[in-house]
KEMAR-481774 format. One record per residue: residue number from 1; residue in one letter; x, y, z of N, C-alpha, C in turn. Coordinates in Angstrom, 3 decimals, m for minus. Layout:
// residues N
> NUM/A/X/Y/Z/X/Y/Z/X/Y/Z
...
//
This chain:
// residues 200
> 1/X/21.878/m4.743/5.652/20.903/m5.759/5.258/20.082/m6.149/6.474
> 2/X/18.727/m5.901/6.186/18.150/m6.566/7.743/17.047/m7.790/7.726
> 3/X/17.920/m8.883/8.274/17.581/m9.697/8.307/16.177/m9.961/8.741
> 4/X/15.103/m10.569/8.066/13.410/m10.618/8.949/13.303/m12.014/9.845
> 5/X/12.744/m11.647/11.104/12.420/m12.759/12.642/11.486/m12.657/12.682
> 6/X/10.653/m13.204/13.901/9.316/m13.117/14.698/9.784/m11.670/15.593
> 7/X/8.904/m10.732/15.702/7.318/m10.972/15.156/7.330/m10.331/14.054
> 8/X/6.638/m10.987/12.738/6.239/m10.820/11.747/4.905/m11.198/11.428
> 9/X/4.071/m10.100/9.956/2.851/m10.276/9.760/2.966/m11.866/9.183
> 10/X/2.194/m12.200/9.117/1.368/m14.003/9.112/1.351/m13.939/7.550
> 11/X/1.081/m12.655/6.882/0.505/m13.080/5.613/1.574/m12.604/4.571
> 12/X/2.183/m11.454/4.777/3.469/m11.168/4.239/4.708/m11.373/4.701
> 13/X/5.099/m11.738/6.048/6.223/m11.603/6.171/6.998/m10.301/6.682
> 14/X/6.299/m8.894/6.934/6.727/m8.112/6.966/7.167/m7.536/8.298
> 15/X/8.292/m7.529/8.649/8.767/m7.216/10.512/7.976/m6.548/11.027
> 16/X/8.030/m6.669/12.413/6.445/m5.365/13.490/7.956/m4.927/14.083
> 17/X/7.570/m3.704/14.149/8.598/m2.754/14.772/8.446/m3.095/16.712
> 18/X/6.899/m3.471/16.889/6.984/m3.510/18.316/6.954/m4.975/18.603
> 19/X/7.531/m5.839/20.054/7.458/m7.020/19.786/6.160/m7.670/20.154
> 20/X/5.229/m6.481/20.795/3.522/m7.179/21.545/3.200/m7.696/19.913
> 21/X/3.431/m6.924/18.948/2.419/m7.084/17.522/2.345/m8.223/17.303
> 22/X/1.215/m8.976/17.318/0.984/m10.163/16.754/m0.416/m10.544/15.720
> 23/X/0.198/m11.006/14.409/m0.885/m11.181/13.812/m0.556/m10.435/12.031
> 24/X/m1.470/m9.252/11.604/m0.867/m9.135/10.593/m0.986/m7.559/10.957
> 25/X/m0.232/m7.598/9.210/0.279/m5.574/9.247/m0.857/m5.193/8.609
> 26/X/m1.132/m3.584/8.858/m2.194/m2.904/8.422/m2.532/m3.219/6.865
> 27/X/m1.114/m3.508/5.950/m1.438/m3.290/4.574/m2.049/m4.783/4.003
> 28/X/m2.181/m6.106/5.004/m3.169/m7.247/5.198/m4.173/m7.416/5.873
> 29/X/m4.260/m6.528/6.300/m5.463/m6.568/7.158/m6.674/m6.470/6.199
> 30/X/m7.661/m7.432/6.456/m8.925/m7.652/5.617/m8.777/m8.015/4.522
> 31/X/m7.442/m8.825/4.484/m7.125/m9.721/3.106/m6.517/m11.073/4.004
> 32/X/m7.325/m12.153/2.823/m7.194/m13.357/3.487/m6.347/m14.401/2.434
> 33/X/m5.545/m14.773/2.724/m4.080/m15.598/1.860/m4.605/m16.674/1.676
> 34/X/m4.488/m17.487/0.582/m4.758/m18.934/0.332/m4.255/m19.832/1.119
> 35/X/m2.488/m18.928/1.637/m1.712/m20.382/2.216/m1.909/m19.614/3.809
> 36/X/m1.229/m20.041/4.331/m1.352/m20.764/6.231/m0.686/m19.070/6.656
> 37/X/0.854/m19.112/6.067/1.390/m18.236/6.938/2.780/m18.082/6.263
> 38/X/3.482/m16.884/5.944/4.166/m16.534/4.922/5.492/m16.188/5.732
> 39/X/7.230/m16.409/5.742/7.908/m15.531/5.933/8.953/m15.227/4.687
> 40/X/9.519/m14.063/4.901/10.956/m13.397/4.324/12.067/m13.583/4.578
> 41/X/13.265/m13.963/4.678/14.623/m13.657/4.885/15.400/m12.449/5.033
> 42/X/14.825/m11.424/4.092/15.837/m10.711/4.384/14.790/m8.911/3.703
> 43/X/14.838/m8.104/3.954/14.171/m6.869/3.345/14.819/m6.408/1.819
> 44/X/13.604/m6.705/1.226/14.495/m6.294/m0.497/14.661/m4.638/m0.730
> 45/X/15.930/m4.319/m0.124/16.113/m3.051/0.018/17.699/m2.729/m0.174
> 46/X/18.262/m1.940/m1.045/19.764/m1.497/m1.022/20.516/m2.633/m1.522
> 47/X/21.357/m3.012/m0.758/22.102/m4.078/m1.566/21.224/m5.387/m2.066
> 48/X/20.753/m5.740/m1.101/19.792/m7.260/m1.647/18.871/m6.855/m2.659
> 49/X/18.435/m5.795/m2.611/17.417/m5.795/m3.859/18.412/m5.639/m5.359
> 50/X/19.471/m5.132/m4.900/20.300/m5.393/m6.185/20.939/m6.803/m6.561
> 51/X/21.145/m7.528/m5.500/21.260/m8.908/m5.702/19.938/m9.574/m6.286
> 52/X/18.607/m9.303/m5.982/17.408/m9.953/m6.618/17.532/m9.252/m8.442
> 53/X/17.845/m8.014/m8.476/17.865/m7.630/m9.747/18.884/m7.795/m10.497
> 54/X/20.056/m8.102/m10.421/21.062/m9.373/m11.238/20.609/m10.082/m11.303
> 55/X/20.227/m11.069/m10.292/19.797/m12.677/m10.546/18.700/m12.635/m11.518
> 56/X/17.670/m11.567/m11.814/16.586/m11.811/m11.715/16.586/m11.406/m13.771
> 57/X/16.905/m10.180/m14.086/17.346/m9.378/m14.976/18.740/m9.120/m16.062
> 58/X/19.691/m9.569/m15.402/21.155/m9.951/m15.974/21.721/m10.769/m16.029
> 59/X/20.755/m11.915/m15.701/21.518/m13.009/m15.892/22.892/m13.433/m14.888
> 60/X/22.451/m13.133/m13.617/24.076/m12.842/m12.513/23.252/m14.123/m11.711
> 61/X/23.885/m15.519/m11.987/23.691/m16.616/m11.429/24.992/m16.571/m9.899
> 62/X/25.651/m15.537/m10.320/27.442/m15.817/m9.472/26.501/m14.820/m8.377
> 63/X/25.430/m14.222/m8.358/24.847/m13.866/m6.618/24.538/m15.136/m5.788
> 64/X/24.050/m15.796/m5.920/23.554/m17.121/m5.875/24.406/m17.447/m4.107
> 65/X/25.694/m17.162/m4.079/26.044/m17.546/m2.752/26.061/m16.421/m2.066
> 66/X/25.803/m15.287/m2.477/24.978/m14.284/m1.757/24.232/m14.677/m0.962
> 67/X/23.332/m15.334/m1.755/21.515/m15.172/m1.548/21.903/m16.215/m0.621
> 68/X/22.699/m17.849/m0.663/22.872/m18.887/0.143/23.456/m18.288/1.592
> 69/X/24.683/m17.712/1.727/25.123/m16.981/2.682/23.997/m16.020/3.606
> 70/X/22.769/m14.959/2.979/22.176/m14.274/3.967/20.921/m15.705/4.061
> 71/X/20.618/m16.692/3.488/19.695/m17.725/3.861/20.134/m18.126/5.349
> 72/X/22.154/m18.520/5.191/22.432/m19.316/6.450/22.248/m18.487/7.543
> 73/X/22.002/m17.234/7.289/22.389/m16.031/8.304/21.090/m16.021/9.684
> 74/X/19.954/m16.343/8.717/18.528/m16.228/9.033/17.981/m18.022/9.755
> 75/X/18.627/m18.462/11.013/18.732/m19.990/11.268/17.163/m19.931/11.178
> 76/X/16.121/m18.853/11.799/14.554/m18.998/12.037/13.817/m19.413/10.823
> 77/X/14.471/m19.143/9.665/13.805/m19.155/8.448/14.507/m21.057/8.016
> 78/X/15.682/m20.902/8.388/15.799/m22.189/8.030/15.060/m23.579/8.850
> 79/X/14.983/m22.851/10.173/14.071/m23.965/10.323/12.844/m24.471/10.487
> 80/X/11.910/m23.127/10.086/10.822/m23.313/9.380/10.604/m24.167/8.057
> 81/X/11.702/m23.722/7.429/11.550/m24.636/6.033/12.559/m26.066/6.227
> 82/X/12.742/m26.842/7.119/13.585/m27.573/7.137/12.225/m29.281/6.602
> 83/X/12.478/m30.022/6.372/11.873/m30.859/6.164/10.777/m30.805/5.434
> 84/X/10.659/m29.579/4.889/9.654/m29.258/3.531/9.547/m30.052/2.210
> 85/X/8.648/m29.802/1.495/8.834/m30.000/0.185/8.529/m28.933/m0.657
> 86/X/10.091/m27.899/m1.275/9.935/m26.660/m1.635/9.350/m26.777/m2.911
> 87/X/8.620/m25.678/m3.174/7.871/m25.629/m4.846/8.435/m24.249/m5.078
> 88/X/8.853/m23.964/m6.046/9.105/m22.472/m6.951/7.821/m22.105/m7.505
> 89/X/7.480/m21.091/m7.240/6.564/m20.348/m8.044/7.361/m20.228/m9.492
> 90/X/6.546/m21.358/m10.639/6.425/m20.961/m11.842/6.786/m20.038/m12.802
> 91/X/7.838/m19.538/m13.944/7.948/m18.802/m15.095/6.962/m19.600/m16.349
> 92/X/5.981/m18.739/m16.809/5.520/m19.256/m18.169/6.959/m19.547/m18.826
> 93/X/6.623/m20.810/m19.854/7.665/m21.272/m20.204/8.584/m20.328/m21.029
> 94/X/7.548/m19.376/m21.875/8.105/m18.283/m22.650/9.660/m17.325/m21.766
> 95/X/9.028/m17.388/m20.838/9.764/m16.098/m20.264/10.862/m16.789/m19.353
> 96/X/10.762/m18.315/m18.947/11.967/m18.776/m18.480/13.161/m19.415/m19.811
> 97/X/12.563/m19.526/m21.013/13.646/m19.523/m22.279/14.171/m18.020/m22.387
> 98/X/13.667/m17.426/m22.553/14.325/m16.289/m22.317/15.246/m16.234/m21.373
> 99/X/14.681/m16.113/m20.322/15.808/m15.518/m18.988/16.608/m16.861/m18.890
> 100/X/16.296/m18.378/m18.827/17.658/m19.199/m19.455/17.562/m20.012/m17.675
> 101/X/16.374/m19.466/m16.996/16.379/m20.378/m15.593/14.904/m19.676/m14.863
> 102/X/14.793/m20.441/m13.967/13.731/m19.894/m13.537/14.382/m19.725/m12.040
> 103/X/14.173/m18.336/m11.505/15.197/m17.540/m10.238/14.895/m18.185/m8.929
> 104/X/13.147/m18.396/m8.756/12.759/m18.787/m8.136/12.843/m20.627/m7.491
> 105/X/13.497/m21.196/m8.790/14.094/m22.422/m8.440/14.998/m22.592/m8.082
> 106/X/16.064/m21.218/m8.709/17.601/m21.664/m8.156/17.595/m21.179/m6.611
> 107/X/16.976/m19.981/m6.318/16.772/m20.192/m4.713/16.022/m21.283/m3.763
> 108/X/15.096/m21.680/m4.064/14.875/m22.595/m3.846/15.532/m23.872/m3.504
> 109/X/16.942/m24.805/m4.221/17.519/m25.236/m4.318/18.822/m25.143/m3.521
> 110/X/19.136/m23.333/m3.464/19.538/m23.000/m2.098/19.353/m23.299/m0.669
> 111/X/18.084/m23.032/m0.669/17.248/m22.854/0.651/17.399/m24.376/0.769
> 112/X/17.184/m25.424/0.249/17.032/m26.765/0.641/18.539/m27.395/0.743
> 113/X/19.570/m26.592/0.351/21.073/m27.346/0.664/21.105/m26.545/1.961
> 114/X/20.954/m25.213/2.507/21.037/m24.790/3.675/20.544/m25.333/4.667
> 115/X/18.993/m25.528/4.508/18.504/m25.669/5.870/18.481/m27.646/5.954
> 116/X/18.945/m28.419/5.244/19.569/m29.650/5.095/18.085/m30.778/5.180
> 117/X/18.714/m31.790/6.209/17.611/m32.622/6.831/16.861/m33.138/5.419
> 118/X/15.284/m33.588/5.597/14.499/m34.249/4.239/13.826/m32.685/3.199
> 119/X/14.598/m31.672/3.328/14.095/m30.901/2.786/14.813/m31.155/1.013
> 120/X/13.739/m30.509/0.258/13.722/m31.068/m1.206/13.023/m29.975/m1.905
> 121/X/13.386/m29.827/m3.580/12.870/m29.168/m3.930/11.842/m29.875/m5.115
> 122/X/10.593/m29.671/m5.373/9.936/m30.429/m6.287/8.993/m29.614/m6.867
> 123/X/8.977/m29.817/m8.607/8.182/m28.794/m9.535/7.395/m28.774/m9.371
> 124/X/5.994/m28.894/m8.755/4.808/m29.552/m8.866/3.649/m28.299/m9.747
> 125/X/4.412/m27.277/m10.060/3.351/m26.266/m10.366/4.263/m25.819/m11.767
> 126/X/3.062/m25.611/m12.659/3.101/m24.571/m13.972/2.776/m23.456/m14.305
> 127/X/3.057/m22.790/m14.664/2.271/m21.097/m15.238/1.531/m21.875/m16.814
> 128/X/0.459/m21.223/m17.089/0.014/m21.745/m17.975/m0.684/m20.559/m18.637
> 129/X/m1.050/m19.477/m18.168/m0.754/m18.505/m18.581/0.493/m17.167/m18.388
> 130/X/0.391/m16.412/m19.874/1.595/m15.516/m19.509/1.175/m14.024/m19.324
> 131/X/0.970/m13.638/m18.370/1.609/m12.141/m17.571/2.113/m11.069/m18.111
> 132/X/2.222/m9.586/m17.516/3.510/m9.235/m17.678/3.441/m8.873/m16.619
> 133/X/4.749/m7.721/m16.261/5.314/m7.944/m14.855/4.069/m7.356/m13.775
> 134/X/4.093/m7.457/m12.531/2.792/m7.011/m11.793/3.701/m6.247/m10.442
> 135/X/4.429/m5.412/m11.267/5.341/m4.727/m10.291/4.864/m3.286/m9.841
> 136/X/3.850/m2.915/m11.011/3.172/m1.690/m10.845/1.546/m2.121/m10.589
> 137/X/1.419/m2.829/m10.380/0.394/m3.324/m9.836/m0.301/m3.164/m8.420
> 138/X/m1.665/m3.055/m7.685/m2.162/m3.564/m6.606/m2.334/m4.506/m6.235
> 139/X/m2.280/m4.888/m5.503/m3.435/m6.315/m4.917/m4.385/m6.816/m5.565
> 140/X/m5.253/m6.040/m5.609/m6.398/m6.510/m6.042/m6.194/m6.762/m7.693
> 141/X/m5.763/m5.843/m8.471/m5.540/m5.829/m9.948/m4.235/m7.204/m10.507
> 142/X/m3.808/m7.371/m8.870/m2.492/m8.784/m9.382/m3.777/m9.282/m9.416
> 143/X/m4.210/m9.885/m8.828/m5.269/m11.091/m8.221/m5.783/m11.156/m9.355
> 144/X/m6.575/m10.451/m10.067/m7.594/m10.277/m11.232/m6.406/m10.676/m12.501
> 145/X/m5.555/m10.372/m12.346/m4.352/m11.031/m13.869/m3.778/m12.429/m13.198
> 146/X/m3.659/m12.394/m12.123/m3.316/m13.947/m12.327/m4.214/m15.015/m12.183
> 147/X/m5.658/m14.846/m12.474/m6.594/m15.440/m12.139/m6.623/m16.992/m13.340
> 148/X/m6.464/m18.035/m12.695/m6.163/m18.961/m13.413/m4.658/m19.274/m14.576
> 149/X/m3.858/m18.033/m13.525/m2.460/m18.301/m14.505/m1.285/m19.662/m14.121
> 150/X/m1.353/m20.596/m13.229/m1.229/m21.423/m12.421/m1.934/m23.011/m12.561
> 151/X/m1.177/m23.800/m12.687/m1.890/m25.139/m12.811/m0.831/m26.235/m12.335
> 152/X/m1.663/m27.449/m11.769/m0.780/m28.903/m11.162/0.368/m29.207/m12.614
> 153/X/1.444/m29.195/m12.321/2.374/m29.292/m13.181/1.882/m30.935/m14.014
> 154/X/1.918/m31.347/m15.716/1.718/m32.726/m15.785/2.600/m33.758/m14.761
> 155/X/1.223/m34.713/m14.479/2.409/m36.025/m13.591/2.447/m35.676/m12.465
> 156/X/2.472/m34.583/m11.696/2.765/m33.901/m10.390/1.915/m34.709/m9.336
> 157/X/2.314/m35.126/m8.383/1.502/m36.176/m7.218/1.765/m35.276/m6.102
> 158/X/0.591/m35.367/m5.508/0.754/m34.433/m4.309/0.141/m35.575/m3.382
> 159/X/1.135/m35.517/m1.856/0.664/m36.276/m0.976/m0.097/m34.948/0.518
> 160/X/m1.182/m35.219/0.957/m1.578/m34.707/1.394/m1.261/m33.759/2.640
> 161/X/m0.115/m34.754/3.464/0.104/m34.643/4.898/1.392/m33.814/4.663
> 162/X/1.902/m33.813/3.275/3.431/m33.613/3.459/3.072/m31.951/3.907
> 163/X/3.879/m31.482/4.360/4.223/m29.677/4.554/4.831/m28.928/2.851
> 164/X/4.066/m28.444/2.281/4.585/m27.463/1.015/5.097/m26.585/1.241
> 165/X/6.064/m25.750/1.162/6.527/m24.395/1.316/6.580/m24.044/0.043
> 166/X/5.777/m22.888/m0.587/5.884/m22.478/m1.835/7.284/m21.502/m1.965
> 167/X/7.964/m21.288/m2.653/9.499/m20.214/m2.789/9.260/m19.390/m3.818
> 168/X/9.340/m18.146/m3.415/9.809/m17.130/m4.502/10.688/m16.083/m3.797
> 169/X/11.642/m15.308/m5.159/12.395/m14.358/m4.942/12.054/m13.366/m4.131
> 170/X/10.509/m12.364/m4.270/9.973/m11.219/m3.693/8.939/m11.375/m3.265
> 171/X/8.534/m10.656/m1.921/6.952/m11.309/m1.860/6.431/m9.869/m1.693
> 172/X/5.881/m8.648/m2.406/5.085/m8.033/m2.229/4.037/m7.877/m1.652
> 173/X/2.603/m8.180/m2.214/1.390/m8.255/m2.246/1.064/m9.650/m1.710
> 174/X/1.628/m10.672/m1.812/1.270/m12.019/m1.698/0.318/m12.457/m2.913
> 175/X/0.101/m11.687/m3.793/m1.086/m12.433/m4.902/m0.624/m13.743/m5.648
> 176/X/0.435/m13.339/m6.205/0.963/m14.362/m6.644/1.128/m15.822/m6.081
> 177/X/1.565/m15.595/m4.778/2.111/m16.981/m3.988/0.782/m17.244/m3.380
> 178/X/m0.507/m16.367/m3.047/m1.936/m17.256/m3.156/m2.444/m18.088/m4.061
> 179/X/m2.130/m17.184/m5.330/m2.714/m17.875/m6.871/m2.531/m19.562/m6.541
> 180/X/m1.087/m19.448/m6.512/m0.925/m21.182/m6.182/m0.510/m21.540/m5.292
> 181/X/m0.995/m20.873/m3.980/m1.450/m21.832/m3.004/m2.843/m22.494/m3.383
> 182/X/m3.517/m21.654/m3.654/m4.864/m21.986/m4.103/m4.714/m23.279/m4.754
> 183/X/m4.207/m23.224/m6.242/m4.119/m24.460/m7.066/m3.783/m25.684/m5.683
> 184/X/m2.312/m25.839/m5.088/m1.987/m26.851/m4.228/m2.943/m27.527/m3.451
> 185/X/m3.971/m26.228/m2.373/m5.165/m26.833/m1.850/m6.116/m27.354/m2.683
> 186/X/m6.419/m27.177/m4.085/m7.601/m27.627/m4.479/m6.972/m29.018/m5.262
> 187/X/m5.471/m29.044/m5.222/m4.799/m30.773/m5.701/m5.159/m31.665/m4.148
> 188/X/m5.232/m30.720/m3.114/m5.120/m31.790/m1.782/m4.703/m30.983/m0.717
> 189/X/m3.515/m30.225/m1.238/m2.453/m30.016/0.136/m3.524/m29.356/1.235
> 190/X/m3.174/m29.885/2.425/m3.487/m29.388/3.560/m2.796/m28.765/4.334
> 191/X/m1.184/m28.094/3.962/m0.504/m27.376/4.642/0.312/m26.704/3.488
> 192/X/0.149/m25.459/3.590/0.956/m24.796/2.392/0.911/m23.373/2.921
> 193/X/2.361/m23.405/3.354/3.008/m22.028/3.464/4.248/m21.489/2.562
> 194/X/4.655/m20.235/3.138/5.233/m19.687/1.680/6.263/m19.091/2.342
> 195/X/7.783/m18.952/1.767/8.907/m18.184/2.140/9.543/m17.410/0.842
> 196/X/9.848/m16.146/0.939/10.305/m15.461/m0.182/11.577/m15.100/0.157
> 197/X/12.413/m14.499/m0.286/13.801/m14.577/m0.189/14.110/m12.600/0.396
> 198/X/13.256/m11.957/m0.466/13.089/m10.709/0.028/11.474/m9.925/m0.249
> 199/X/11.684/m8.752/1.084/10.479/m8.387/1.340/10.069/m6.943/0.414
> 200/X/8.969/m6.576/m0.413/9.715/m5.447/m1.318/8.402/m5.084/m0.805
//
């Protein structure tokens, strides 16, 4: 399992093999992220990607101290997100009755008992449209389907100064975790970065 550090790209998260590299990886380059600056925990590869695909697909909530265990493993990631206010990237409601949770919250919820201190997890975002998966997807063609799939959850108060860390399971492309960064900046937020749990 290999754990992801500095130096990493800014916009995905994705390790630089050399340590001068600073900035982003070729496959971001001339793409510009809604939020600030993105990291990973861990590479969604071999065993962890089979831990994201239980949790994610079978209903295997019992990975869960998996996923908590390689969080504690990664102290850099925890204390980036320490004193946050975590948001889950959104399941349309359809597809989190189905799957019976939304994955991206229960890590989330993780990540904020690990890295301790005033860190918290809070809904503030909805899917409001529904998708299907954007696993065979590009960049550019996510971007164009999730275009307005994302909205301020009802009731949701956003204070300006606080630090957002958006959470999801995988961070590919980053389209997704722009979509609503986007929404967050145009509620207010002035700091919104993003941590995914693995890098695919």
């Amino acid at each position: 399992m290999e754990l992801v550090g500095d130096p990493c790209c800014r916009d995905c998260g994705h390790p630089f093999l050399q340590e001068e590299t600073v900035g982003f990886c070729p496959h971001c380059a001339g793409w510009k992220a809604d939020y600030e600056e993105a990291r990973v925990v861990v590479m969604a590869k071999g065993p962890v990607r089979a831990l994201v695909h239980e949790l994610k697909y079978h209903q295997g909530r019992y990975v869960l101290g998996d996923i908590e265990r390689l969080l504690r493993a990664n102290p850099e990631v925890l204390d980036w997100a320490r004193g946050s206010i975590l948001v889950p990237v959104p399941l349309h409601p359809a597809r989190e009755r189905a799957r019976g949770y939304n994955q991206s919250r229960l890590i989330a919820r993780r990540l904020a008992v690990a890295a301790g201190g005033a860190t918290r997890v809070h809904d503030v975002l909805c899917r409001v449209a529904y998708t299907h998966t954007q696993t065979a997807f590009d960049r550019q063609t996510r971007r164009t389907n999730l275009k307005n799939a994302f909205a301020l959850a009802p009731g949701a108060v956003i204070t300006a100064q606080h630090s957002y860390l958006l959470v999801d399971d995988v961070l590919t492309t980053g389209s997704t975790l722009s979509s609503c960064a986007r929404v967050l900046r145009q509620a207010g937020c002035l700091n919104v970065r993003v941590i995914a749990f693995g890098h695919g």
